[in-house]
C-alpha atoms as one frame of an Amber mdcrd trajectory, in Angstrom:
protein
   4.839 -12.443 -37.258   3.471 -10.293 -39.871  -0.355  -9.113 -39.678  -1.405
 -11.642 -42.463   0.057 -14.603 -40.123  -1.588 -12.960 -37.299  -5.268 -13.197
 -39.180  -4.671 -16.423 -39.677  -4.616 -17.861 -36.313  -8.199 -16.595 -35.714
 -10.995 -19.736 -36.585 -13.341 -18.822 -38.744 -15.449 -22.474 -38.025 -16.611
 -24.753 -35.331 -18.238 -27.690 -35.032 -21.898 -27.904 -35.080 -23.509 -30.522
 -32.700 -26.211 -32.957 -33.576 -28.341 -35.241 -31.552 -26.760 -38.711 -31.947
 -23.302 -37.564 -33.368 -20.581 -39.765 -32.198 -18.227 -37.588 -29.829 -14.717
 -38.951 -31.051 -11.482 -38.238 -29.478 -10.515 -36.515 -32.810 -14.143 -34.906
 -32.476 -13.472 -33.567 -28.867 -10.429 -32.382 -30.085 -11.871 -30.430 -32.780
 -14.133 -28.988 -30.421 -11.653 -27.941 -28.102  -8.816 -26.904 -31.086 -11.603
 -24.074 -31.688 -12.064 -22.459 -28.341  -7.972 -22.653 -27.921  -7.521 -21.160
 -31.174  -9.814 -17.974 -29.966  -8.298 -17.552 -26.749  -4.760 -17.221 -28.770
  -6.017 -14.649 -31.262  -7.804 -12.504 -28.205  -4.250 -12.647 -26.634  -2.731
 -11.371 -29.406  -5.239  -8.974 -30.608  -6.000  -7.553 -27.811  -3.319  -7.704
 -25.490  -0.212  -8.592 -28.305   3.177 -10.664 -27.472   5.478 -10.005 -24.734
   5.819 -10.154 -20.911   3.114  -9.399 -18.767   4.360  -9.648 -15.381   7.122
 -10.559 -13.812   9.729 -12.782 -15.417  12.462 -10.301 -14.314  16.100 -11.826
 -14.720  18.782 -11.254 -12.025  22.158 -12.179 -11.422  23.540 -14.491  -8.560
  24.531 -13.501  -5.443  27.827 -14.006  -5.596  27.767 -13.406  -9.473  28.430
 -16.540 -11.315  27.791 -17.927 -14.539  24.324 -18.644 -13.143  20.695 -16.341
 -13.612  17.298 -16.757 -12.907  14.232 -15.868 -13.985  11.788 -14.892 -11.175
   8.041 -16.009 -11.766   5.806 -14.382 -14.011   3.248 -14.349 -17.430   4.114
 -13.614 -20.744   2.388 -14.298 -24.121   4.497 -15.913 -27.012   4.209 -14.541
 -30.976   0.982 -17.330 -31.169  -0.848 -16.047 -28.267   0.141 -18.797 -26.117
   0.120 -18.526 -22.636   3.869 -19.184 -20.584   3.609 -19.201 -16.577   6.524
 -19.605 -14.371   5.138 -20.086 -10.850   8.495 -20.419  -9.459  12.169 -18.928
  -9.951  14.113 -20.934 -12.463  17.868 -21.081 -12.335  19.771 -20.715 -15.673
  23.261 -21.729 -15.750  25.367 -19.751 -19.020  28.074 -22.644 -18.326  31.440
 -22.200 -20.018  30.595 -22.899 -23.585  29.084 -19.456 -24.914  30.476 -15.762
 -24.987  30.009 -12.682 -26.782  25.932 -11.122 -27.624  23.729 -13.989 -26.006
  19.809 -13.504 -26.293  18.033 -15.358 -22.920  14.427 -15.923 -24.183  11.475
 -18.545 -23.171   9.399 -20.686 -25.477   5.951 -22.335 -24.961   6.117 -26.492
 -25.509   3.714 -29.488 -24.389   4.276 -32.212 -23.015   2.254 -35.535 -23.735
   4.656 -37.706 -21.560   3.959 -39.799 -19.140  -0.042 -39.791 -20.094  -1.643
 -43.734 -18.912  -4.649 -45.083 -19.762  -6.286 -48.060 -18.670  -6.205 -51.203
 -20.824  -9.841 -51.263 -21.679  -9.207 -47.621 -22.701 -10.626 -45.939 -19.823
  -8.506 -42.752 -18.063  -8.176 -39.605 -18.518  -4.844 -38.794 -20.500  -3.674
 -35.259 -20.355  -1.113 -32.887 -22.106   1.379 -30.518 -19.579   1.853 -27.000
 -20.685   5.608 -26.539 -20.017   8.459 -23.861 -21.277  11.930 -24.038 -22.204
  14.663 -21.276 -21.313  17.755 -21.402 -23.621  20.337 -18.806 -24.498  21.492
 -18.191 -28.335  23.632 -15.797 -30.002  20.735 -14.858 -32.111  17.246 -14.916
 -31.551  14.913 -17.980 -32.650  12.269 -17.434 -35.697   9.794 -19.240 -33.816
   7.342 -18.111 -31.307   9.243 -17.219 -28.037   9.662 -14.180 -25.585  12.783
 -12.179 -25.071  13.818 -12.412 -21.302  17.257 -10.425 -21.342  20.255  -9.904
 -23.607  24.225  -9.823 -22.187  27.377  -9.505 -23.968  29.773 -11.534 -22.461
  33.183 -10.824 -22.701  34.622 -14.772 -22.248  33.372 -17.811 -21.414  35.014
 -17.579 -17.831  32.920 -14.029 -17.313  29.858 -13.555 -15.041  26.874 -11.966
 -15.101  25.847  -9.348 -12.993  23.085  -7.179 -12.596  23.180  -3.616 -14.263
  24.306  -0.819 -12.130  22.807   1.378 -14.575  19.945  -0.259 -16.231  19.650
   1.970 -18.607  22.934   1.809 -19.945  24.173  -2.002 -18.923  28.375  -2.676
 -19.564  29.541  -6.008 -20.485  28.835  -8.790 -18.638  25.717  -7.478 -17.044
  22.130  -8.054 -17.634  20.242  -6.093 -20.314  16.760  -5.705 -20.103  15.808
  -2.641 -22.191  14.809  -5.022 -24.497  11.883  -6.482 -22.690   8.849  -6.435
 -24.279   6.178  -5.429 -21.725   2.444  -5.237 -22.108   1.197  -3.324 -20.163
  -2.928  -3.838 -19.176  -4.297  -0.787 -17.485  -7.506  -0.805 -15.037  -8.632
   2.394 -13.716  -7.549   3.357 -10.470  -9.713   5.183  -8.392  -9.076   8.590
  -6.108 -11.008  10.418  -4.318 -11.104  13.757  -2.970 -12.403  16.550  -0.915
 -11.799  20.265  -2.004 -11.680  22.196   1.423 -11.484  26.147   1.388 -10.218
  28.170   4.648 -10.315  31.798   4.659 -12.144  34.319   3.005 -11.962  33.468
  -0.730 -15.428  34.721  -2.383 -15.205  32.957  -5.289 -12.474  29.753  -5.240
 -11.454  28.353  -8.498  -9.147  25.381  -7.667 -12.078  22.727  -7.413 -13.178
  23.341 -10.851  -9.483  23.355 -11.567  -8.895  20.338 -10.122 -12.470  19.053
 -11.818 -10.405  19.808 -15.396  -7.564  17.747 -14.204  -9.801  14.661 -13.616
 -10.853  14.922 -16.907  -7.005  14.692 -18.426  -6.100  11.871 -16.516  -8.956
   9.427 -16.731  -8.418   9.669 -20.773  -4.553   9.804 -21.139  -3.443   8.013
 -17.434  -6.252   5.728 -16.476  -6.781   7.843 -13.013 -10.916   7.910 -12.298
  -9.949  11.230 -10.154 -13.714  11.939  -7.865 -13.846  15.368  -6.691 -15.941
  16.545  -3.990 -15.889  20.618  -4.369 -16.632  22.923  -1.293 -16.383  20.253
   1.260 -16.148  20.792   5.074 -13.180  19.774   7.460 -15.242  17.114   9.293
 -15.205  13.631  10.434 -16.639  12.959   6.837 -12.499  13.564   5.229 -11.507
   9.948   6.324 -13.375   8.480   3.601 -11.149   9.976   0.994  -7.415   8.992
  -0.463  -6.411  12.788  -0.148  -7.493  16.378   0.846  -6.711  19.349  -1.048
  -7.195  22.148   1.383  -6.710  25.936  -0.179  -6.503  28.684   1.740  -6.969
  33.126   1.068  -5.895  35.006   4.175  -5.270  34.285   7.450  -7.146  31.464
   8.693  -7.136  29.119  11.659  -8.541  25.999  12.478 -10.388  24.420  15.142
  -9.122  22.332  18.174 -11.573  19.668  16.398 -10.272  20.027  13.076  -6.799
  19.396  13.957  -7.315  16.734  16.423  -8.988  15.328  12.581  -7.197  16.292
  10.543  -3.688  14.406  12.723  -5.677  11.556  12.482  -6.610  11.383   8.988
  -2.606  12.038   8.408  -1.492   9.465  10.939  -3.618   6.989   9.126  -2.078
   7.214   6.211  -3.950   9.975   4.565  -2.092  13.163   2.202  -2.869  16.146
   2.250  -2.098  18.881  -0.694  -2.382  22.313   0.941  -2.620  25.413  -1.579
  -2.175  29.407  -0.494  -3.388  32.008  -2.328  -1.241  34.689  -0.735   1.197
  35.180   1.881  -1.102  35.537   5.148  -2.636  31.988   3.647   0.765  30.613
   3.423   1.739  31.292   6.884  -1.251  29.928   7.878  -0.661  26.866   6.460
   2.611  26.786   8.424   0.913  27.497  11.578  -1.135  24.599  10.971   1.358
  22.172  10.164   3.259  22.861  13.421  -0.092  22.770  15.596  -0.745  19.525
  14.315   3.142  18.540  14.612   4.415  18.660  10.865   7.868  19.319  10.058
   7.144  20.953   6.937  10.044  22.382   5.939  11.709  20.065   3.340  12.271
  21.811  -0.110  11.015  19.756  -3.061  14.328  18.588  -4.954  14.486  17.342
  -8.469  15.210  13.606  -7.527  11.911  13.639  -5.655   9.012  11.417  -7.381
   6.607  14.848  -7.828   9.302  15.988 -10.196   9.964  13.068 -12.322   7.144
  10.196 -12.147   6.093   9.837 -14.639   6.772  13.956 -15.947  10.502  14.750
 -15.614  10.897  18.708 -14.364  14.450  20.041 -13.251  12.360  22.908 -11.087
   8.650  23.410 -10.565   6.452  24.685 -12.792   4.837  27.465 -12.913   0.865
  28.154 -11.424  -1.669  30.556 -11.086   1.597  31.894  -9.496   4.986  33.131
 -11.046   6.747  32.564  -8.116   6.215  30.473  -5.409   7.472  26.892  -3.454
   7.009  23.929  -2.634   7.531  22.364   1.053   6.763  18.487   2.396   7.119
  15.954   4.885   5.504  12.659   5.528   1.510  12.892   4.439   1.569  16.632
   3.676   2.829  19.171   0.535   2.289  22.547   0.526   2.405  24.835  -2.150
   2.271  28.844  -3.122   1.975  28.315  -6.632  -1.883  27.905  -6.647  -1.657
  25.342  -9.137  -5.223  24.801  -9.038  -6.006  28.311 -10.484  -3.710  27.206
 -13.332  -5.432  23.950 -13.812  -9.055  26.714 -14.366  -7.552  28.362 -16.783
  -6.184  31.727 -14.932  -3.175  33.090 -13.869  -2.613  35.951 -12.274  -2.150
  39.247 -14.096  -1.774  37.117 -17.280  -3.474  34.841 -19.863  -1.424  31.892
 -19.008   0.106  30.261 -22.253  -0.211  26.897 -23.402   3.144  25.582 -22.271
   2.024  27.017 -18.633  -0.913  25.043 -18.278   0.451  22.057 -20.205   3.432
  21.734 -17.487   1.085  22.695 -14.620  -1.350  19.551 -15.701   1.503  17.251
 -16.060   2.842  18.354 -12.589  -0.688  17.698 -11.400  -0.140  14.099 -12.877
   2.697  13.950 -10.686   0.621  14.590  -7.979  -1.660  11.815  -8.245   0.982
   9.372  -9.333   2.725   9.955  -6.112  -0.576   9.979  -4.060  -0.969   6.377
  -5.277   1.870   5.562  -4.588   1.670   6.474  -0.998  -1.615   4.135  -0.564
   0.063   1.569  -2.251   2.720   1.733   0.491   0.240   2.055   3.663  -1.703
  -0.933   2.269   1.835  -2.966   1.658   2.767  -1.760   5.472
């Protein structure tokens, strides 16, 4: 629908009351046309046409002619709402082959509505939807579900193997269209410094980062600078604990800082040197962390949502990157990147620029891992 159309769903009138006007049923209806009308052009303006959750469309199991469509929302081209609150079976049949476009339409249904002989009753319209496959797609209002291209009418459907690249006679769903609503999501944090650094950088670093990702990647990233390895670090969804020379911890810190792991809680440790580094290690063992696991490219930190074949670069040249369950440590000091500094160097653009997406990573990933503790 073009932007003209679009305009033209929006009311520009409604009905003024009066005392003593005679409330109709074509006056109720006007009054009501005018608040539906709105709520159409705010989905559409503000939110535009397409699926908003769910509605995903899988194949049998045993693979048959036979799909469905698992609930979900979507908005059609007039900013009408479709729910499916259950999964609805759609059966391809033996009549159609080749391209076939699986899409949902909005309808209304006034049947069955009763009134009382004198008049009296409440009558009431159904909002209902209607799934049909085509080998082209409708001009009026609907949704795209999925697309296939089925070789005969004999074929089944399956699900891709590669959804990104679906064969014949498997479900496509690259073209989807999603809309995608974003509400802040909210992490805390505690910057915790071991060792003898004078003059630590990586909370204001990490400050910087905050900044990034609440405008571009709707992450409302709180950080607590300079805070202590107490009972206070349970409130928060991770630690970032950086460390300059040799350091150790308390029996009370550890016994913590188990807990806060056990419960769920990650940790992001950062050395600033060697003796740090080692430190770190020590640590992890004391407190019964295997950390030894090399990142790999396959691992979320290096491709959700930034894609990186190896790590980038920090406040470091060289350095790595080691995790296990709750815990990543790294020498790359990517929070004296995320300041501005590098060492020995003016780090370039492209530095810091892969350093902050990395750092995306990181909180991407973080979330995730709370999503899973609350889910478990």
């Amino acid at each position: 629908m073009s932007n003209d159309n679009l305009l033209t769903l929006f009311p520009n009138k409604r009905m003024k009351p009066y005392d003593g006007m005679s409330i109709t049923a074509d006056v109720w209806n006007l009054a009501h046309e005018y608040h539906r009308q709105l709520d159409q052009a705010h989905n559409l303006f503000f939110h535009g046409s397409g699926i908003l959750i769910g509605m995903e469309v899988v194949a049998s199991d045993p693979p048959d002619s036979m799909v469905f469509i698992l609930p979900g929302v979507a908005v059609d081209a007039n900013g009408k709402i479709i729910v499916l609150s259950d999964p609805v079976a759609y059966d391809l049949g033996d009549e159609i082959e080749g391209p076939l476009y699986l899409t949902i339409v909005h309808r209304e249904s006034t049947s069955g509505l009763k009134k009382n002989n004198d008049g009296s009753g409440l009558a009431f319209v159904k909002d209902e939807f209607l799934v049909t496959a085509r080998q082209t797609l409708p001009e009026s209002p609907m949704v795209e579900l999925a697309r296939f291209n089925r070789e005969d009418r004999k074929s089944v459907i399956n699900d891709a193997k590669n959804p990104k690249s679906p064969f014949i006679n498997e479900i496509d769903l690259r073209y989807r269209r999603r809309l995608e609503i974003h509400s802040e999501q909210l992490i805390t944090t505690a910057v915790i410094y071991l060792g003898d650094d004078k003059n630590p950088i990586q909370g204001q670093g990490l400050i910087r980062l905050s900044e990034i990702v609440r405008k571009l990647n709707n992450i409302n990233l709180v950080v607590n600078d300079k805070a202590l390895l107490d009972p206070g670090i349970l409130g928060y969804s991770f630690l970032y604990l950086v460390g300059k020379g040799k350091f150790s911890l308390t029996k009370a810190q550890l016994k913590g800082l188990q807990g806060y792991i056990s419960h769920g809680g990650s940790v992001f440790m950062e050395s600033c040197n060697p003796a740090a580094h080692d430190s770190f290690i020590n640590v992890a063992k004391e407190i019964e962390l295997d950390i030894k696991n090399k990142l790999q490219k396959d691992h979320p930190l290096m491709s959700q949502p930034y894609y990186f074949v190896t790590p980038p670069v920090g406040y470091e040249l060289e350095g790595e990157i080691l995790l296990c369950p709750g815990c990543i440590l790294s020498s790359f000091n990517y929070g004296g990147l995320w300041s501005g500094e590098g060492r020995d160097r003016i780090p370039t653009r492209e530095e810091i620029r892969s350093a902050t997406e990395w750092g995306v990573n990181l909180l991407s990933y973080i979330l995730e891992m709370k999503d899973k503790e609350k889910e478990g």
